[in-house]
Legacy VTK file of the C-alpha trace (Angstrom):
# vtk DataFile Version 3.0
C-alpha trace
ASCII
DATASET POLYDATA
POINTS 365 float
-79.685 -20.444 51.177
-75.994 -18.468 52.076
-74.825 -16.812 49.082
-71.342 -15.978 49.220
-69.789 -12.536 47.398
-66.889 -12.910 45.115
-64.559 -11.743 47.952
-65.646 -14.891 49.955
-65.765 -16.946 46.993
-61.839 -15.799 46.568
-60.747 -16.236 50.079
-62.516 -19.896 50.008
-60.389 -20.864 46.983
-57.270 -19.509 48.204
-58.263 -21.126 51.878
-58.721 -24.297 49.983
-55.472 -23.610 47.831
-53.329 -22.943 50.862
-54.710 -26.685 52.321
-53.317 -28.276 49.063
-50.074 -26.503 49.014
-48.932 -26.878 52.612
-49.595 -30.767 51.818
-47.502 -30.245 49.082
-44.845 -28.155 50.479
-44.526 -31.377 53.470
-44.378 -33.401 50.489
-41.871 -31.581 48.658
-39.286 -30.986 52.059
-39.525 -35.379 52.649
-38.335 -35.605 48.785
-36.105 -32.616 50.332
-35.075 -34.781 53.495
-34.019 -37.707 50.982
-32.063 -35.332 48.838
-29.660 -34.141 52.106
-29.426 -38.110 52.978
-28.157 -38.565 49.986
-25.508 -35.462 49.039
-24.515 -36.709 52.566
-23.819 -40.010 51.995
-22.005 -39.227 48.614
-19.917 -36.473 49.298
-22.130 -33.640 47.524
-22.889 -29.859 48.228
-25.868 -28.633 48.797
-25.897 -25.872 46.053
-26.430 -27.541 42.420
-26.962 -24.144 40.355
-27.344 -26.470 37.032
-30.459 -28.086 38.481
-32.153 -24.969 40.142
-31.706 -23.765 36.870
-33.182 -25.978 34.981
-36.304 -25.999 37.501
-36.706 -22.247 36.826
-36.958 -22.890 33.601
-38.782 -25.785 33.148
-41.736 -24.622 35.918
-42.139 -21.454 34.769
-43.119 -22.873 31.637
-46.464 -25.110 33.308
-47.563 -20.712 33.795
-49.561 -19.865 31.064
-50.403 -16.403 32.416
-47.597 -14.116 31.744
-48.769 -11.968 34.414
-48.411 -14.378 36.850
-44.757 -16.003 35.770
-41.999 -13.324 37.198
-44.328 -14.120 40.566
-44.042 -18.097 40.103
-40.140 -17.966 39.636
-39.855 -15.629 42.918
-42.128 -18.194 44.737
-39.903 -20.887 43.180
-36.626 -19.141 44.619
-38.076 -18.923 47.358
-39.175 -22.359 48.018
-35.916 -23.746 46.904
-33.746 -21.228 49.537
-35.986 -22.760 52.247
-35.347 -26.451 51.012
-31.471 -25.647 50.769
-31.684 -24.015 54.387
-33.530 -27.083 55.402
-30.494 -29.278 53.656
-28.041 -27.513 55.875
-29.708 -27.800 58.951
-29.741 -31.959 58.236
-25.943 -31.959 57.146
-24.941 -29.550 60.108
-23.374 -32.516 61.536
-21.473 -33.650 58.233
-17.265 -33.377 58.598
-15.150 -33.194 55.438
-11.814 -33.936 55.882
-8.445 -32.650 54.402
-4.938 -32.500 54.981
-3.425 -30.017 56.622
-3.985 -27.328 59.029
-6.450 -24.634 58.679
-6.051 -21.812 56.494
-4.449 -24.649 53.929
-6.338 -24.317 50.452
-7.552 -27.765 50.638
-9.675 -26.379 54.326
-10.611 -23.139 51.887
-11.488 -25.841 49.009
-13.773 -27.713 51.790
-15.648 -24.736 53.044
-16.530 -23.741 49.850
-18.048 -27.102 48.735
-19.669 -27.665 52.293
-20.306 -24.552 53.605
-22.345 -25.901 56.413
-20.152 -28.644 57.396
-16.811 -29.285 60.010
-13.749 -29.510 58.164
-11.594 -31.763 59.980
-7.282 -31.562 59.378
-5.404 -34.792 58.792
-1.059 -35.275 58.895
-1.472 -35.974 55.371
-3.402 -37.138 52.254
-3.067 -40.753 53.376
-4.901 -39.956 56.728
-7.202 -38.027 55.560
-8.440 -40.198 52.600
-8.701 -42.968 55.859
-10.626 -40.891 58.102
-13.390 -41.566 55.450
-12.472 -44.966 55.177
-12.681 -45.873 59.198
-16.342 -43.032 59.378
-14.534 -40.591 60.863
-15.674 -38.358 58.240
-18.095 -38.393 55.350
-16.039 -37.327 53.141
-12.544 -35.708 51.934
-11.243 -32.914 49.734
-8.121 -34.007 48.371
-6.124 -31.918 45.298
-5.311 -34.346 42.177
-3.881 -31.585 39.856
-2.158 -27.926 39.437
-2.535 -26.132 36.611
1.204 -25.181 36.922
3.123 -27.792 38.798
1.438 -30.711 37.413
-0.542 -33.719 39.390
-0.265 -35.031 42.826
0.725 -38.354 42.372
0.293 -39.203 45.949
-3.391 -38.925 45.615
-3.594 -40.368 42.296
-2.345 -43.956 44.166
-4.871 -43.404 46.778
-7.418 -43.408 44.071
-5.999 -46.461 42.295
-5.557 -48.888 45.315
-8.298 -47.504 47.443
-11.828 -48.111 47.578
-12.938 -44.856 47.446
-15.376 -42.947 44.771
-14.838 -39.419 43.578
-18.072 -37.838 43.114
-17.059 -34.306 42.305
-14.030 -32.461 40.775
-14.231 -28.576 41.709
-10.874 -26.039 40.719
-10.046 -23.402 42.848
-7.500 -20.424 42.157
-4.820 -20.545 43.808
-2.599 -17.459 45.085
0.341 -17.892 46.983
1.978 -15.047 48.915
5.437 -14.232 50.858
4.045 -14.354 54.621
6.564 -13.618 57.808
5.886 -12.651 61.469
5.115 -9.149 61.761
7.908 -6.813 61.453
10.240 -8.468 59.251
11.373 -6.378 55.942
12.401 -8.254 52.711
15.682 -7.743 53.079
16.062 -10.005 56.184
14.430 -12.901 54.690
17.018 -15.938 53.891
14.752 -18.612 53.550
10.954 -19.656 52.677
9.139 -22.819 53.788
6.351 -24.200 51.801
4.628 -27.717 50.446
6.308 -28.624 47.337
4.293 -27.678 44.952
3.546 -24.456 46.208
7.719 -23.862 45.855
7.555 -25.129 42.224
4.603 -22.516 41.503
6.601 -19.993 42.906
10.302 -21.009 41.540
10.798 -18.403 39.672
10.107 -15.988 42.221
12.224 -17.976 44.937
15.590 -17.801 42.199
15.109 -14.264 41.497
15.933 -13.248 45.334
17.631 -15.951 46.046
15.855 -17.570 48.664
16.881 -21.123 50.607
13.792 -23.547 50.636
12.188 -25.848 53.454
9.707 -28.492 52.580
6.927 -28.793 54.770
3.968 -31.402 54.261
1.150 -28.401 53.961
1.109 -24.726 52.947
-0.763 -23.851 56.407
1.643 -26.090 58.012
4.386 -23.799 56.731
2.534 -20.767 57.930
1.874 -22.132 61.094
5.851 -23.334 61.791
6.799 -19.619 60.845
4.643 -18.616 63.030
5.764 -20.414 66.022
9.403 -19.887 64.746
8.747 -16.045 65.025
11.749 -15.522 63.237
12.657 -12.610 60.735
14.750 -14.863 58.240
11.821 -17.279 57.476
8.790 -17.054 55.173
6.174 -18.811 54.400
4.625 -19.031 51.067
0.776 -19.678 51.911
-2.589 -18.122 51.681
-4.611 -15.192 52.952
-6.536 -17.107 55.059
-3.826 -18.801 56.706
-2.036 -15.637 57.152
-4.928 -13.987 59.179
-5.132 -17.979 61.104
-1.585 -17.443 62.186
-1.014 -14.162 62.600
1.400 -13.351 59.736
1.295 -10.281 57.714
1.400 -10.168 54.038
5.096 -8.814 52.508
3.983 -9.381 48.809
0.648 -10.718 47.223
0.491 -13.290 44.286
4.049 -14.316 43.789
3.017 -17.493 42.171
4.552 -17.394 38.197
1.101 -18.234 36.774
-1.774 -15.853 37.005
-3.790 -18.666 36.155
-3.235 -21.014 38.750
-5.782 -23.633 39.309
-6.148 -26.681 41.983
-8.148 -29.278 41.206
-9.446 -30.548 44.580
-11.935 -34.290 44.262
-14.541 -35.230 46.545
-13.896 -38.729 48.151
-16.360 -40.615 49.692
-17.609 -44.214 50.452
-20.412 -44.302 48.030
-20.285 -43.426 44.051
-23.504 -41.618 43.235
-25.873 -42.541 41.173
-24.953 -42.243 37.328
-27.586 -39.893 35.276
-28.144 -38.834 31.683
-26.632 -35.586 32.668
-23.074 -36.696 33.332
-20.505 -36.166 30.531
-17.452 -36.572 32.284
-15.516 -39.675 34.095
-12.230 -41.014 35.449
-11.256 -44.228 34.724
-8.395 -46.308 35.909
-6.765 -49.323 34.581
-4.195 -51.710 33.941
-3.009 -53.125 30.526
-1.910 -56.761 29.958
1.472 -57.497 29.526
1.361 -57.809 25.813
2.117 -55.569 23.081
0.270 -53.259 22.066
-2.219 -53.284 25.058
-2.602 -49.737 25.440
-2.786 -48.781 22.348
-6.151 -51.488 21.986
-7.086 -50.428 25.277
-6.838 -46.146 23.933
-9.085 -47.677 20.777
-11.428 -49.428 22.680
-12.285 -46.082 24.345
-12.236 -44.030 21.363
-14.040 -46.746 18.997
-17.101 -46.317 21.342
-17.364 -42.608 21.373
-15.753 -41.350 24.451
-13.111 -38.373 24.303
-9.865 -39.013 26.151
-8.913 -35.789 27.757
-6.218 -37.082 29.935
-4.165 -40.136 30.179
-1.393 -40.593 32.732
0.470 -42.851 34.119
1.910 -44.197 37.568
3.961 -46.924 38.537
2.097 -50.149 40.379
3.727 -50.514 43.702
3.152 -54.117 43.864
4.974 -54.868 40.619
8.137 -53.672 39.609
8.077 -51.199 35.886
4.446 -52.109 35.699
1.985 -49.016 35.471
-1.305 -48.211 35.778
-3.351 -45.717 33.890
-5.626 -42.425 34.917
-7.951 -41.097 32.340
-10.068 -38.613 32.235
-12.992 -38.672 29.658
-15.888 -36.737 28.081
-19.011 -39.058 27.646
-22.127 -40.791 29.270
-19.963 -43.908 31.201
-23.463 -45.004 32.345
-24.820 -45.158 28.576
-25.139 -48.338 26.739
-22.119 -47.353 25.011
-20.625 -46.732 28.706
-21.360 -50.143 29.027
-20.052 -51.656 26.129
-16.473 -49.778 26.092
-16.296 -51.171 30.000
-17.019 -54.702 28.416
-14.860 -54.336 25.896
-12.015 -52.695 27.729
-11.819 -55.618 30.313
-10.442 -58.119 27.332
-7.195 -56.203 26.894
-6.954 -54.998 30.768
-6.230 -56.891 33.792
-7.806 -53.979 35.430
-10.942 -51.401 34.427
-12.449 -49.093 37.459
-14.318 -46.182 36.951
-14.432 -43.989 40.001
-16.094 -41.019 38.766
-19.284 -40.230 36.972
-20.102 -36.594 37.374
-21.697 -33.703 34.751
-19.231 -31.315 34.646
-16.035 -29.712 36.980
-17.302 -26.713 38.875
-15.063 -23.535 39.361
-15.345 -22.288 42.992
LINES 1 366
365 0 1 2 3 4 5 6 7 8 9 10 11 12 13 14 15 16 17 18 19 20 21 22 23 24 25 26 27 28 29 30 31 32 33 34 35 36 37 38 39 40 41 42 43 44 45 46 47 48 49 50 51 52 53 54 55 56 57 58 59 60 61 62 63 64 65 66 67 68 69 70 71 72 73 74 75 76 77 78 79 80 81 82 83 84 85 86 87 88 89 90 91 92 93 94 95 96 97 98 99 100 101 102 103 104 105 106 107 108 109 110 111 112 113 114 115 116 117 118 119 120 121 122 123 124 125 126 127 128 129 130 131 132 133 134 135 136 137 138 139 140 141 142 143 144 145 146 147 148 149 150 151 152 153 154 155 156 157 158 159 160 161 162 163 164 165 166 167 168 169 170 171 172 173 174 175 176 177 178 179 180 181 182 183 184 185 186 187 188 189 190 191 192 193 194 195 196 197 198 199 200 201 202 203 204 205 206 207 208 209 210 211 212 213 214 215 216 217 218 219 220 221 222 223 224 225 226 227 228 229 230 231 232 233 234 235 236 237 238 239 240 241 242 243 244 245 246 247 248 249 250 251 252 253 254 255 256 257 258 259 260 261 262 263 264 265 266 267 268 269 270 271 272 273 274 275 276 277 278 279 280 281 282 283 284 285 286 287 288 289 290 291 292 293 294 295 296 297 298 299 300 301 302 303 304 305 306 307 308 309 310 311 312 313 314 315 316 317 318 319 320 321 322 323 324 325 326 327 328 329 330 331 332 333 334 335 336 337 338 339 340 341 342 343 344 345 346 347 348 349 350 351 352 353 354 355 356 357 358 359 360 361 362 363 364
């Protein structure tokens, strides 16, 4: 009869330990293979800080040594680097599109969210929003609001009479800056080229020295043009990263009248995601009847049910002359019974109820 020593004993047991957590581990990187399939197919990054968070602190709490936790939530970082590593690898191939050129904040917007994937430059919103809508791409980053200048309606109407979902809203600060070929001194500079809005964040600046103004489809765009100008009376208004792109040096930083000043870039893709308990926020579009007092049943139908109207805007229907439909943004479970309900409900005073977003909260990049 063998009798083993407590070393043995303990190598056994961890031998035996090892066998049931590499089965696991396989286990856990499928679930992790189904996961990248799926932020894939809806437009979603890889990183979800809320939910590794929540892991931490739920399985730290199956550890009833206390010894032992600090070492389980190490192992657990650990285990979930490997699994996002393992994501990236899978969505390597993945290609986000946006409009513009690089260096354009929507391309800085895109590599933030997808760090791992090929951003891929459209003309313009329109073509970008179709390269998902042909498979060209997965996905696209697209800008629906500044903080300063106010909401880009363009996109708003893709959202309305397209068949696309947005499955994330991210904001991302913006900083424009006075950019011109190398060697030109303020005092030469007559004019500055820039997309709209970036000239109406910066109009204050632009009246104070007096500066023409070009309209270009694209900050980067801008950059680039001035660029390939290489003249000394042009400017761009851009950023720092299109700047170093281009080869244009920086004659003064932040020049944009808010300090404050936010994008707020959506995620576009095919597919809406899945709704969960988690989500409190939505976008909704719709159209009233032609009847009085429509919207006002159709703003108490919302609010009657629960749900916080945070935003409510409207944009003229191209296919009908002075009619309008409606964006809102809510606060709310739109998946809940009450969800549900409100939806029901809505669709007797609306010709038209969508919702194209379902999502837990806006993330700050």
């Amino acid at each position: 009869m063998i009798i083993m020593n407590d070393l043995e004993k303990a190598r056994q047991i961890i031998d035996e330990t090892d066998r049931d957590m590499a089965r696991l581990f396989a286990r856990r990187m499928d679930a992790a293979r189904l996961v990248a399939a799926h932020k894939k197919a809806h437009g979603l990054p890889i990183t979800d800080p809320e939910r590794e968070k929540v892991i931490l602190e739920r399985n730290q709490s199956y550890i009833e040594d206390e010894d032992y936790r600090s070492y389980y939530a190490q192992f657990m970082e650990n285990t979930m680097a490997l699994s996002r590593a393992f994501q990236s690898r899978l969505m390597d191939g993945m290609r986000v599109a946006f409009s513009g050129v690089e260096g354009a904040f929507a391309d800085i917007a895109a590599g933030r969210i997808f760090p791992m994937a090929t951003t891929v430059p459209c003309a313009d919103f329109k073509a970008a929003y179709n390269a998902v809508l042909d498979g060209t791409c997965d996905c696209a980053v697209l800008p629906l609001e500044n903080s300063y200048n106010g909401d880009v309606g363009a996109v708003m109407d893709l959202a309305f009479f397209g068949p696309l979902h947005i499955n994330g809203m991210y904001d991302i600060a913006i900083e424009q800056n006075l950019l011109a070929v190398k060697g030109t001194t303020m005092d030469q500079i007559k004019t500055v080229i820039s997309h709209p809005q970036a000239l109406g964040q910066c109009a204050e600046y632009i009246r104070r020295h007096g500066f023409d103004t070009i309209e270009a489809v694209n900050t980067a765009v801008a950059v680039k043009q001035v660029a390939e100008w290489g003249r000394h009376d042009i400017a761009a208004i851009g950023s720092d990263e299109a700047a170093q792109k281009f080869g244009l040096k920086k004659l003064e930083a932040r020049i944009n009248a808010s300090n404050s000043n936010t994008t707020r870039f959506a995620v576009f893709s095919r597919t809406q995601k899945s709704q969960s308990l988690q989500d409190n926020r939505f976008i909704l579009l719709f159209t009233v009847k032609n009847e009085a007092g429509s919207l006002g049943r159709a703003i108490s139908v919302i609010g009657s049910h629960g749900f916080n109207l945070q935003a409510l805007k409207s944009r003229p229907a191209r296919d009908l002359i002075w009619s309008y439909y409606f964006y809102a943004e809510g606060e709310g479970n739109i998946g809940s019974e009450q969800g549900k309900a409100m939806l029901n409900e809505l669709r007797t005073c609306c010709d038209e109820a969508r919702v194209i977003a379902s999502f837990e909260k806006e993330i700050r990049l």
